[in-house]
PyMOL Python script that loads the backbone (N, CA, C, O; Angstrom):
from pymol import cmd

cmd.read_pdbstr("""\
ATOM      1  N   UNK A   1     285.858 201.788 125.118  1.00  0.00           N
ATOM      2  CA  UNK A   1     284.514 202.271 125.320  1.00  0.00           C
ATOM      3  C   UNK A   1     284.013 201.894 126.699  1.00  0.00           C
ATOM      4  O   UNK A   1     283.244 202.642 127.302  1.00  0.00           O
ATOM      5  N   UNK A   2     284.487 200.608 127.270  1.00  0.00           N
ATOM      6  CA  UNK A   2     283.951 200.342 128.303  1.00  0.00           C
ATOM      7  C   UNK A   2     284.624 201.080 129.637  1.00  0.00           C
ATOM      8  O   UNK A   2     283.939 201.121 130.659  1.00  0.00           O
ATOM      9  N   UNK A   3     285.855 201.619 129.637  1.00  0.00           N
ATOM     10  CA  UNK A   3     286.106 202.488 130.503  1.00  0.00           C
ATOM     11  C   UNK A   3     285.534 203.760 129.985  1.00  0.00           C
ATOM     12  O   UNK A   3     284.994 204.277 130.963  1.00  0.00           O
ATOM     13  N   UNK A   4     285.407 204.376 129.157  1.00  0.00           N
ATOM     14  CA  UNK A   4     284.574 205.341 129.169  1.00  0.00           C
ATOM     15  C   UNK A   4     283.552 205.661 129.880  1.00  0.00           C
ATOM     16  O   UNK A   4     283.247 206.546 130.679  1.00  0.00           O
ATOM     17  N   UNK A   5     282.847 204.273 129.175  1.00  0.00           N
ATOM     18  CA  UNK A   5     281.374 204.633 129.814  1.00  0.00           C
ATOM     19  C   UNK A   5     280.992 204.146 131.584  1.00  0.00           C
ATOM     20  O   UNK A   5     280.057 204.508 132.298  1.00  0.00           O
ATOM     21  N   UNK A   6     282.247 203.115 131.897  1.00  0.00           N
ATOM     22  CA  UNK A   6     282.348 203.471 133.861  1.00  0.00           C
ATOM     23  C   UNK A   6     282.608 204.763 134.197  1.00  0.00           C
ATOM     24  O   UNK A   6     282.474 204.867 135.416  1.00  0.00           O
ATOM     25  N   UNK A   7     282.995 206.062 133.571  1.00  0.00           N
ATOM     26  CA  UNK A   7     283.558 207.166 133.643  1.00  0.00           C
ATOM     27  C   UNK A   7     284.727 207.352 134.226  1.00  0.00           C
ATOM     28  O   UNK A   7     284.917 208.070 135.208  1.00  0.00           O
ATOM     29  N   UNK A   8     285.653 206.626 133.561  1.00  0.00           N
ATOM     30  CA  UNK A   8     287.087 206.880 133.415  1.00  0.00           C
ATOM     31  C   UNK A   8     287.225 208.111 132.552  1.00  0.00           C
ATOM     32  O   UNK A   8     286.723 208.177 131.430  1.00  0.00           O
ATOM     33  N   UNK A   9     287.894 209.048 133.088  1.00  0.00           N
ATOM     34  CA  UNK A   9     288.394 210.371 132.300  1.00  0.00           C
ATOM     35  C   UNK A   9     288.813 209.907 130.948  1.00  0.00           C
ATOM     36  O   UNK A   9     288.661 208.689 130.852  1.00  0.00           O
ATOM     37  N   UNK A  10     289.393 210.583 129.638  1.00  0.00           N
ATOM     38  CA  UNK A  10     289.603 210.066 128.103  1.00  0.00           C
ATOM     39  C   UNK A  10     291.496 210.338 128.545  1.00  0.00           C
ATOM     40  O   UNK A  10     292.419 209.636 128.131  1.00  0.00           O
ATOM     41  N   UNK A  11     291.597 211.367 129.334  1.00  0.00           N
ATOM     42  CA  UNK A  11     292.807 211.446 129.482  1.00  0.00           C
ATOM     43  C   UNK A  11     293.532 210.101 130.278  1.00  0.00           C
ATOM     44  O   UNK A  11     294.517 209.476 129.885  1.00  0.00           O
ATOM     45  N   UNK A  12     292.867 209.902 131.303  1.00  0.00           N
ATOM     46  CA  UNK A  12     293.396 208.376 132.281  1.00  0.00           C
ATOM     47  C   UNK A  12     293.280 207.531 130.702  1.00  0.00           C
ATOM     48  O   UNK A  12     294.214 207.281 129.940  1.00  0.00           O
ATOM     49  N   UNK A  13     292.119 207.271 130.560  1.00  0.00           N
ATOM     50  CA  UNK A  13     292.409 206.118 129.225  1.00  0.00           C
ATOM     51  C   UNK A  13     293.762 206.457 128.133  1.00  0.00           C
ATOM     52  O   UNK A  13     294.596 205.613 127.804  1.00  0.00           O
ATOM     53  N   UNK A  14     293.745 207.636 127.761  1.00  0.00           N
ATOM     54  CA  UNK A  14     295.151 207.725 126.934  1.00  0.00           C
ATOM     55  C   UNK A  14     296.774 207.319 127.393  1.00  0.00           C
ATOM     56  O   UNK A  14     297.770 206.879 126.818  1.00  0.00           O
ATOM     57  N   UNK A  15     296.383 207.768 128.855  1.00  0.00           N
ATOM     58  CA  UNK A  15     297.803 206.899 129.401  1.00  0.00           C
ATOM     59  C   UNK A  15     297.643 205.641 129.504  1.00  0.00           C
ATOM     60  O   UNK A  15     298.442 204.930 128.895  1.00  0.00           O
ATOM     61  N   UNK A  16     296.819 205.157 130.115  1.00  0.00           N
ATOM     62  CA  UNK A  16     296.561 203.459 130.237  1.00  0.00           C
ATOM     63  C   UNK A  16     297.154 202.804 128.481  1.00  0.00           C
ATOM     64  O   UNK A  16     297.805 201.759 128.477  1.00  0.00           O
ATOM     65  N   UNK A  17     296.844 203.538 127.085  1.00  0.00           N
ATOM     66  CA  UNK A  17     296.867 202.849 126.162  1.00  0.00           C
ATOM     67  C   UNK A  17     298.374 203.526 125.754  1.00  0.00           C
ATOM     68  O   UNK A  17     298.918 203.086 124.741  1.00  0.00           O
ATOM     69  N   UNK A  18     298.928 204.402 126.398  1.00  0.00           N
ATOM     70  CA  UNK A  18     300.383 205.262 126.436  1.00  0.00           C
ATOM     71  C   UNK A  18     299.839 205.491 124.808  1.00  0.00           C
ATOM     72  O   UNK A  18     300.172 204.627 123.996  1.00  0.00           O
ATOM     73  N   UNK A  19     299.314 206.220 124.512  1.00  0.00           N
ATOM     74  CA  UNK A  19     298.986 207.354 123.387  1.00  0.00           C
ATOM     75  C   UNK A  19     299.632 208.837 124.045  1.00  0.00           C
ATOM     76  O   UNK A  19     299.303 209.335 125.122  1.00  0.00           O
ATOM     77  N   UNK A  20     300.387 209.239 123.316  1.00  0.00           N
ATOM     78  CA  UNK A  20     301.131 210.501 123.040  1.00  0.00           C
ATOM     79  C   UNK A  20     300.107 211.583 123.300  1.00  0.00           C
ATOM     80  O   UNK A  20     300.241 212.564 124.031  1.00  0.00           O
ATOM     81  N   UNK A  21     299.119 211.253 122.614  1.00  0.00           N
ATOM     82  CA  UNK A  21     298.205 212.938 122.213  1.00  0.00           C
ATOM     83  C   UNK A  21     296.683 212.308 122.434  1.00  0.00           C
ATOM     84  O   UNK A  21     296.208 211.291 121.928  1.00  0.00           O
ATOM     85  N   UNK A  22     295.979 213.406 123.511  1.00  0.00           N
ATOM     86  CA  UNK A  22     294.650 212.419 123.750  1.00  0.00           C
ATOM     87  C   UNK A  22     293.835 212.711 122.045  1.00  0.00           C
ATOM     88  O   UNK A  22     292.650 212.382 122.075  1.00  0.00           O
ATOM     89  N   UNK A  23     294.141 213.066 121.140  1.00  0.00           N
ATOM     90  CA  UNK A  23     293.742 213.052 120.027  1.00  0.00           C
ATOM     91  C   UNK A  23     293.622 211.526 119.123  1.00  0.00           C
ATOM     92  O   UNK A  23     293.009 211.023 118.182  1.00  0.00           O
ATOM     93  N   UNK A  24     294.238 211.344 119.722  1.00  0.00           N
ATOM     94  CA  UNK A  24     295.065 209.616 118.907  1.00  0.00           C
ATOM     95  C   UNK A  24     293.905 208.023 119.953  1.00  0.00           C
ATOM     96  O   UNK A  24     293.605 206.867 119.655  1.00  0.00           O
ATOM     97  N   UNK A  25     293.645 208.906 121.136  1.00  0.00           N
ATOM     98  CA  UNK A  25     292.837 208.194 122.074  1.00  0.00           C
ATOM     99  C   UNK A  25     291.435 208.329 121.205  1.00  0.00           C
ATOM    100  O   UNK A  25     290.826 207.380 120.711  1.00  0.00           O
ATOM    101  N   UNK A  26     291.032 209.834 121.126  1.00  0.00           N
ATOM    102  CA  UNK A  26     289.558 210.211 120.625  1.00  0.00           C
ATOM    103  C   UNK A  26     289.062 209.210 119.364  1.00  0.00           C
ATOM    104  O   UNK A  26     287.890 208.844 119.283  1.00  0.00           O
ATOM    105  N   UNK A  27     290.005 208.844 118.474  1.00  0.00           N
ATOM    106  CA  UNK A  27     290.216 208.132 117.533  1.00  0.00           C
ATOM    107  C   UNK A  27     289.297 206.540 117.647  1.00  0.00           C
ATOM    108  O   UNK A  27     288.828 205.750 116.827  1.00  0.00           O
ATOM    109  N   UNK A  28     289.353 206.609 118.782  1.00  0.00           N
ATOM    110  CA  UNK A  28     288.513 204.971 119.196  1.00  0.00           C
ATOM    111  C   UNK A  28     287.975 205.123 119.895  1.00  0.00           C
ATOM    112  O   UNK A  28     287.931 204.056 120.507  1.00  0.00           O
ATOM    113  N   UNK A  29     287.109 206.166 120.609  1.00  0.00           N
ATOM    114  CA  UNK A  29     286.054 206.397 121.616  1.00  0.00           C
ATOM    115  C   UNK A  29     284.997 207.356 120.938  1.00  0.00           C
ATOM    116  O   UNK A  29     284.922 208.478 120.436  1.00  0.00           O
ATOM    117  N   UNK A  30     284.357 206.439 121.172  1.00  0.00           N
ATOM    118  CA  UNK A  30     282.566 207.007 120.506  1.00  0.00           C
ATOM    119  C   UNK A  30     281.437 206.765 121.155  1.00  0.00           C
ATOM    120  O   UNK A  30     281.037 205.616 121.345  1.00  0.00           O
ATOM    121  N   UNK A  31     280.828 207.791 121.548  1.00  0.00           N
ATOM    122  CA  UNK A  31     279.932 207.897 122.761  1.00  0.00           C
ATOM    123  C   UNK A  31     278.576 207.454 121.789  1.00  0.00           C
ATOM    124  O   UNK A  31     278.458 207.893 120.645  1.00  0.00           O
ATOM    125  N   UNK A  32     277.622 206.567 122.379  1.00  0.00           N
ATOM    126  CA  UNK A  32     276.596 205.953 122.112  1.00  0.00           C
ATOM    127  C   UNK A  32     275.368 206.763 122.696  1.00  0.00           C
ATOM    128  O   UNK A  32     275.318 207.783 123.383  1.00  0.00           O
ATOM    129  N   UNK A  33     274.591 206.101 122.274  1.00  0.00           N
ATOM    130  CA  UNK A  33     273.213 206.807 122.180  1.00  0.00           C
ATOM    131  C   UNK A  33     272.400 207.166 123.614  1.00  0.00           C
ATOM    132  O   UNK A  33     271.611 208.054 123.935  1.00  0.00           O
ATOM    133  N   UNK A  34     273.061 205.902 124.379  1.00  0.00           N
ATOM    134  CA  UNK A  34     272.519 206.311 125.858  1.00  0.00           C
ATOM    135  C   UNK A  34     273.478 207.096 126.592  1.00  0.00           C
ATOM    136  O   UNK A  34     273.157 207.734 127.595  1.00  0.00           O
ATOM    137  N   UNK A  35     274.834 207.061 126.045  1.00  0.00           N
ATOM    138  CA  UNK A  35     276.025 208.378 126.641  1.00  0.00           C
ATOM    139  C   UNK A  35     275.402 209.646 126.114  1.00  0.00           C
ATOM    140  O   UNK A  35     275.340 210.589 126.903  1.00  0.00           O
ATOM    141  N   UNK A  36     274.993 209.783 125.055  1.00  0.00           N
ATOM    142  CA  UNK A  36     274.475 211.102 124.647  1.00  0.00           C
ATOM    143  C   UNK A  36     273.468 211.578 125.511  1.00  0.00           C
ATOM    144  O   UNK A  36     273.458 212.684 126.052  1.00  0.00           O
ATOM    145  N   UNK A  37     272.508 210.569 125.629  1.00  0.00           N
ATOM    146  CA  UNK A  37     271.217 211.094 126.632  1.00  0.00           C
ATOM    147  C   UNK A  37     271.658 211.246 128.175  1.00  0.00           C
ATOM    148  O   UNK A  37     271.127 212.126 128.853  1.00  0.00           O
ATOM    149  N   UNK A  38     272.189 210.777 128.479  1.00  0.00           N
ATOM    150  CA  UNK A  38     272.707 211.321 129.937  1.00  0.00           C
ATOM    151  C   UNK A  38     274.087 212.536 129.871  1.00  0.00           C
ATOM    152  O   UNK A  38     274.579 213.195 130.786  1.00  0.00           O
ATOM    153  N   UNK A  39     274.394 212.494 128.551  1.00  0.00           N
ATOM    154  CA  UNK A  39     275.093 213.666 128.971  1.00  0.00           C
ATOM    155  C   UNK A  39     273.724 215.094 128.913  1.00  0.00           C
ATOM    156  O   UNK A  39     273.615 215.923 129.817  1.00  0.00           O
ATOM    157  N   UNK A  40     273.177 215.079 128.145  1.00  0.00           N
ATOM    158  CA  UNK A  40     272.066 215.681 128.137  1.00  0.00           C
ATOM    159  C   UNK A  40     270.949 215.962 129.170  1.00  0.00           C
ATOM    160  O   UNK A  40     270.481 216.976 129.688  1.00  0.00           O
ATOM    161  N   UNK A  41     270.781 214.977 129.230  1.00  0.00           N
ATOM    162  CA  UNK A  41     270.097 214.799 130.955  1.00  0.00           C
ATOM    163  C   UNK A  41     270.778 215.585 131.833  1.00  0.00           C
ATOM    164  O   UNK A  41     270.003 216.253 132.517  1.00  0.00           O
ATOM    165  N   UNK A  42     272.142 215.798 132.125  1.00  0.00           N
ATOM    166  CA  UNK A  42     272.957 215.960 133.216  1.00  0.00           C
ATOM    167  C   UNK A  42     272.955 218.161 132.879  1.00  0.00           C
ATOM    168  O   UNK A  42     273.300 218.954 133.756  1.00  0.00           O
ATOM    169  N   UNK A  43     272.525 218.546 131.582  1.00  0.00           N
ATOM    170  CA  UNK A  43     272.595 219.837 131.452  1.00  0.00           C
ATOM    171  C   UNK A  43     271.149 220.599 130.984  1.00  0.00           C
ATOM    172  O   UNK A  43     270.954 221.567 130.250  1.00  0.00           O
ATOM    173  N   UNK A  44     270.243 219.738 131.729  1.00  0.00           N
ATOM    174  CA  UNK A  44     269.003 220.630 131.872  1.00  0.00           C
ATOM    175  C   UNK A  44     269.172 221.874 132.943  1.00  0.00           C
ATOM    176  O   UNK A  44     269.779 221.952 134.011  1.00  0.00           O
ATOM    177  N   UNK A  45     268.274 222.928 132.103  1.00  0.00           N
ATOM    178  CA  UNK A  45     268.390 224.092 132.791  1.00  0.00           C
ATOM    179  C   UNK A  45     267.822 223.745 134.488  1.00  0.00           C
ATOM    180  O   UNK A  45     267.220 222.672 134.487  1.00  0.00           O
ATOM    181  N   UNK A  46     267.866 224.270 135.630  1.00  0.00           N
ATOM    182  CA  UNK A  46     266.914 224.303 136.632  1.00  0.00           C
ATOM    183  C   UNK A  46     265.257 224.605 136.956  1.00  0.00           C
ATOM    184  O   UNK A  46     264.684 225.608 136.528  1.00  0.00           O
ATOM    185  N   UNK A  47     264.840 223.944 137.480  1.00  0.00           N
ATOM    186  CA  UNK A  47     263.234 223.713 137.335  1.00  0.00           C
ATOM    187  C   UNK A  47     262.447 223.999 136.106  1.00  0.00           C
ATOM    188  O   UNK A  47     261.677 224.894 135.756  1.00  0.00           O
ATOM    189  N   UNK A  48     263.142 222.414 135.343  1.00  0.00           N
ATOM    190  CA  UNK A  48     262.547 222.458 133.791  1.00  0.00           C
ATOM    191  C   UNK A  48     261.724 220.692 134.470  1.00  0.00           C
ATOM    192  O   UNK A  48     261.906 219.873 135.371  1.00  0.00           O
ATOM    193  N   UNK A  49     260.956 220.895 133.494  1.00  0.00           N
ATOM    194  CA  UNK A  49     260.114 219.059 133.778  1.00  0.00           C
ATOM    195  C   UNK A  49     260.982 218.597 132.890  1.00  0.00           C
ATOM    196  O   UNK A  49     261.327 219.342 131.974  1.00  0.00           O
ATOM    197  N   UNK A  50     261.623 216.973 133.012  1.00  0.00           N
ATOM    198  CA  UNK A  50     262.189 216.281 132.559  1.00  0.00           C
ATOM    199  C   UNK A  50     261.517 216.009 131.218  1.00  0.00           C
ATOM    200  O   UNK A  50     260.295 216.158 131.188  1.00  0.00           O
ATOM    201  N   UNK A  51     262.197 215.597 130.010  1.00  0.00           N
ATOM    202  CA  UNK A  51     261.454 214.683 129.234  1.00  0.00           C
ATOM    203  C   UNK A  51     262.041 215.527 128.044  1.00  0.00           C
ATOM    204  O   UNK A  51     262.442 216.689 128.110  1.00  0.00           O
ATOM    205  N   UNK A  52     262.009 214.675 126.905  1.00  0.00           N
ATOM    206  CA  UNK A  52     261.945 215.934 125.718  1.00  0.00           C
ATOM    207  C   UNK A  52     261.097 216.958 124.868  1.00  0.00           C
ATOM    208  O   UNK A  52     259.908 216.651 124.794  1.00  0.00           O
ATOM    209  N   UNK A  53     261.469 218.119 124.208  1.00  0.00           N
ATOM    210  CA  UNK A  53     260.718 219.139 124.273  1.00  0.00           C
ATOM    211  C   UNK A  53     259.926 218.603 122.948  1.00  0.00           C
ATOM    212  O   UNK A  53     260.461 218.178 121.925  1.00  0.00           O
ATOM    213  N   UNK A  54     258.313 218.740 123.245  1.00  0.00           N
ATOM    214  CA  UNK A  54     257.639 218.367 121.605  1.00  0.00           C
ATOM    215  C   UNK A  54     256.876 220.202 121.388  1.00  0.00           C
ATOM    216  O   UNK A  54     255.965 220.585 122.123  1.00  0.00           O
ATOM    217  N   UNK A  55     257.322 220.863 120.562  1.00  0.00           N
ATOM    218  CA  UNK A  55     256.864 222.185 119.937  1.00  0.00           C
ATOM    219  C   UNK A  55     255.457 221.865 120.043  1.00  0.00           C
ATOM    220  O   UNK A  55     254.953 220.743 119.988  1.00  0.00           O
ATOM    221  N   UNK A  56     254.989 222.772 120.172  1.00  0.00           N
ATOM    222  CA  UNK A  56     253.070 222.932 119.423  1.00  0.00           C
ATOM    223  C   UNK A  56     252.617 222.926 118.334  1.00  0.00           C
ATOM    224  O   UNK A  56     253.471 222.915 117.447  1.00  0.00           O
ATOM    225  N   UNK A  57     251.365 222.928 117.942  1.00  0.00           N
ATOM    226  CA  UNK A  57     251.019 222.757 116.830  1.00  0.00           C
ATOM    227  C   UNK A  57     251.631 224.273 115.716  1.00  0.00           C
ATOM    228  O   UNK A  57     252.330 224.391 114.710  1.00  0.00           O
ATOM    229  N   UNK A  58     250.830 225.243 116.687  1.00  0.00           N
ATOM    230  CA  UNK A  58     251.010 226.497 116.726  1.00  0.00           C
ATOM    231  C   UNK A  58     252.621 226.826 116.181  1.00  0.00           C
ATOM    232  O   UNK A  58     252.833 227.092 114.998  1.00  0.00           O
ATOM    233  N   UNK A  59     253.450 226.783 116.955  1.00  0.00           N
ATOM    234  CA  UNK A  59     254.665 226.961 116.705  1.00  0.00           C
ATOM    235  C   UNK A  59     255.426 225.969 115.725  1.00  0.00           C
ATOM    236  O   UNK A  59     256.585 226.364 115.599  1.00  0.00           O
ATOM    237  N   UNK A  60     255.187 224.855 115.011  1.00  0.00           N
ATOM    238  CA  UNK A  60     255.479 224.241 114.045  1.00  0.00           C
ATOM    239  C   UNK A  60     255.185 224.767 112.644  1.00  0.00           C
ATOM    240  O   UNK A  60     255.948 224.689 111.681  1.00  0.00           O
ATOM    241  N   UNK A  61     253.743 225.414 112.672  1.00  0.00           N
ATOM    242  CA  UNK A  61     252.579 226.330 111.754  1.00  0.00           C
ATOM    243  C   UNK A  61     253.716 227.847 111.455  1.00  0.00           C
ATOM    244  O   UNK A  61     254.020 228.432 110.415  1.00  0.00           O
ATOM    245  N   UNK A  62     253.915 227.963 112.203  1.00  0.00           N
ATOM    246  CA  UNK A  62     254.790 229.588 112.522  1.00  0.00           C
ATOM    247  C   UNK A  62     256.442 228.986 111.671  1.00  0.00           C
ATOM    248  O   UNK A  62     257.017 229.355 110.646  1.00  0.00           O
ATOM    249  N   UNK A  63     256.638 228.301 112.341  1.00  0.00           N
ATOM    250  CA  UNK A  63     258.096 228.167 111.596  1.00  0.00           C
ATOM    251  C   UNK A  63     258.372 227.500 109.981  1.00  0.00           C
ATOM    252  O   UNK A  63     259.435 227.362 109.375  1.00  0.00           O
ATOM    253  N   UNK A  64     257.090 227.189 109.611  1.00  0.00           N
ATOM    254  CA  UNK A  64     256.769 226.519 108.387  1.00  0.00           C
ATOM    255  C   UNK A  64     256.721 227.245 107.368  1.00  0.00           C
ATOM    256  O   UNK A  64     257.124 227.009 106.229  1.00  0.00           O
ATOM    257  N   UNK A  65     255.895 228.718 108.058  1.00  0.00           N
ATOM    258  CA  UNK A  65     255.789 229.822 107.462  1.00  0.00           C
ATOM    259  C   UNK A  65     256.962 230.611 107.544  1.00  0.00           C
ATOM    260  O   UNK A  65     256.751 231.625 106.879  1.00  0.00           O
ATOM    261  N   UNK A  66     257.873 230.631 107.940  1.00  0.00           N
ATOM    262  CA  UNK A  66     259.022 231.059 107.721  1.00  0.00           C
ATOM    263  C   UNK A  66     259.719 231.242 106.119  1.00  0.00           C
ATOM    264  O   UNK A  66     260.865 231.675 105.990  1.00  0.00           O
TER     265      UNK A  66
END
""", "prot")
cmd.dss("prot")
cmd.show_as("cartoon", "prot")
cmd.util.cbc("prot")
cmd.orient("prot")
């Protein structure tokens, strides 16, 4: 995990541990809660305001009624 998260590729880590199949690597790498948010972070659309999206009242009302 800790080369992971320096951003060592999963493939470099599978040779380093000489695993056959990077499948057998995936097996023990599990991305955490602040890996999730920066991978996220990193695929905002262009000239969006940062932050996460909170719906409206309006549009919560609308989908309720669904």
């Amino acid at each position: 995990m800790r080369l992971l998260q320096a951003g060592v590729d999963i493939a470099t880590i599978a040779l380093l541990l000489e695993h056959e199949n990077i499948r057998t690597t995936q097996i023990y790498l599990h991305a955490d809660l602040a890996m999730k948010q920066r991978a996220l972070d990193r695929t905002a659309p262009p000239q969006t305001r940062p932050g996460r999206y909170r719906p409206s009242d309006d549009l919560l009302a609308f989908l309720e009624g669904l």
